[in-house]
N, C-alpha and C positions, 0 to 999 in steps of 0.2 A: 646684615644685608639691608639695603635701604629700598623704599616704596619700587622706585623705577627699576631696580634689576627686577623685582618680585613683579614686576607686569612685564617685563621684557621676557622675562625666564616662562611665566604662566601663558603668553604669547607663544613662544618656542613650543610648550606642552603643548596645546592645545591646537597648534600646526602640525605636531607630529614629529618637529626636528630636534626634540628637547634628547640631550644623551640622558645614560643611565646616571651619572652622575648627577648631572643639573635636577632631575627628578626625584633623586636622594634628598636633595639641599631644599629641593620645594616643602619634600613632605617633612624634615627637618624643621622647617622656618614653619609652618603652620601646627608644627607640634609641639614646637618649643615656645616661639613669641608672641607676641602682643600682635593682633590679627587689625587692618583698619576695617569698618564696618561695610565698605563697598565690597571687598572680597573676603568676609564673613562665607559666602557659600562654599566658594573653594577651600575654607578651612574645614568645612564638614564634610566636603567630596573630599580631601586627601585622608581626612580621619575616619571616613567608613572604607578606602583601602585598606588603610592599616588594619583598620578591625575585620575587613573579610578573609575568606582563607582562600589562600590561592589556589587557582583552576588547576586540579590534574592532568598533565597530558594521559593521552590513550594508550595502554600497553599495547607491546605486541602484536595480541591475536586481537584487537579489536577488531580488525577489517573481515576477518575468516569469521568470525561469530557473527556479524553482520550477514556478510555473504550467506554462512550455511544458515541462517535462521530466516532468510529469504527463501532458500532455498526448499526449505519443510515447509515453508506456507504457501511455495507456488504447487511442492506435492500435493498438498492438504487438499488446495482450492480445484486439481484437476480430477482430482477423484471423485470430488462434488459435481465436475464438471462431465465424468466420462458417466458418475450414476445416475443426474438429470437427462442426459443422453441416451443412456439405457430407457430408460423409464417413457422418455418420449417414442424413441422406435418399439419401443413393446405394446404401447398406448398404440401406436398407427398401426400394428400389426394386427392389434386384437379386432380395432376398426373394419380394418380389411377384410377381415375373418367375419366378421358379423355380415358385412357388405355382401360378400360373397355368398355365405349361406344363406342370407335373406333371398339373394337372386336364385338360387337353386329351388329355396322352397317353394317362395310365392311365387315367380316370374316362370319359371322351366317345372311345372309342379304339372305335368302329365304322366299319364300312366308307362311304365317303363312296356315297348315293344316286345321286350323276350323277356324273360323270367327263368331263373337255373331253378331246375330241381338236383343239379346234384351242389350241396354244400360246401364242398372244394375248390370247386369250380367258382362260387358265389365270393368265396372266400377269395382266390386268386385276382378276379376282378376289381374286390374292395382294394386288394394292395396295390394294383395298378393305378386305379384311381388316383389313391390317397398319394401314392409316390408321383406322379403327375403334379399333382397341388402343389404338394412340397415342393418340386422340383423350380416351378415358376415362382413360388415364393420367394427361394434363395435367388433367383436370379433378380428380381427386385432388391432384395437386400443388398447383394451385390454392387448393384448399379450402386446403393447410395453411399457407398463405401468411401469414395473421393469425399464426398461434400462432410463427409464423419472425421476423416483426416485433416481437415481444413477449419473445420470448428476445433478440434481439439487442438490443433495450434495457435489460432486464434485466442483459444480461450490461456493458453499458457501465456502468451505475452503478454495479455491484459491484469490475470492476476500476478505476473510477475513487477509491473509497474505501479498494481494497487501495494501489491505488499511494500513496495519500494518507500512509496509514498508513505503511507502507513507508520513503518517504524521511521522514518524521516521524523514525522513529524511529532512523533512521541518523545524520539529524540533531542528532538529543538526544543521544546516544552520549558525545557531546566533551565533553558538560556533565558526565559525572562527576567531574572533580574538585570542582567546588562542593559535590558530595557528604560528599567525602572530606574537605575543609576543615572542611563543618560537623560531620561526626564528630571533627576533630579539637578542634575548638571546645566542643562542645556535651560532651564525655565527661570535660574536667577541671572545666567547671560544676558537674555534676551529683553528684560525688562531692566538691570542694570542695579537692580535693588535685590536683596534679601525676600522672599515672603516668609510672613510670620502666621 
């Protein structure tokens, strides 16, 4: 094979239009001959082909193990998400509780008008009361029920797109030597010489 196919043929490669054949005959011709010293690089790019090992396609279940293992870290992250939740409404509740008995003690701290002497009686009152409290309580709770269903979705689609990203990118990780290939490729094109 003489100079000018081997730059017409490296031309075709390098556009993309080279068959499986002509790309046989390249890596042939830089494994077998006498290399001129302008396209020296390209004898070292087709020789770390041959010496690397070829990329495995994905079996299978690739795609399902991807999915399901998305899938347990959007679990993981909502339970983190529903027990910061917990922990915040319990946090305002306790607030409240304090708020309120503050107001009872110091603010409303007069002497109670009637007094039971019978203990039953005293008794029946306290449960009145306290079921009173309770009752408004939940109704607050209540109310904030929408804005809790709203976060908790919120928060599912965000960790469902961190997790995405996440293993993306863990994944992409491996691809750097293509990287590296094509720097090594692309950096004795461009200046037209070998660096040593």
């Amino acid at each position: 094979m003489n100079t000018q196919e081997i730059y017409s043929l490296l031309e075709k490669y390098y556009e993309g239009r080279c068959s499986d054949e002509e790309e046989q005959a390249l890596m042939r011709y830089f494994r077998e001959e006498e290399v001129p010293p302008e396209i020296m690089a390209e004898k070292e790019l087709f020789n770390s082909y041959v010496e690397s090992f070829p990329v495995p396609e994905p079996d299978s279940g690739f795609e399902q193990r991807i999915i399901s293992s998305l899938d347990r870290e959007i679990e993981r992250r909502n339970r983190k998400a529903t027990n910061r939740f917990l922990y915040a409404v319990m946090s305002a509740a306790a607030a409240l509780l304090l708020l309120v008995g503050s107001w009872y003690f110091f603010i409303r701290r007069t002497e109670p008008a009637d007094t039971f002497k019978d203990p039953v009686l005293a008794y029946n009152e306290t449960v009145k009361i306290l079921y009173n409290v309770s009752s408004r309580m939940n109704e607050g709770l209540n109310a904030m029920e929408p804005a809790r269903k709203a976060q908790s979705i919120a928060a599912k689609n965000l960790d469902r797109v961190g997790k995405s990203t996440g293993l993306l990118d863990r994944n992409l990780k491996s691809l750097d030597y293509f990287t590296k290939a094509i720097d090594i490729v692309s950096s004795p094109l461009e200046h037209g010489t070998l660096k040593k």
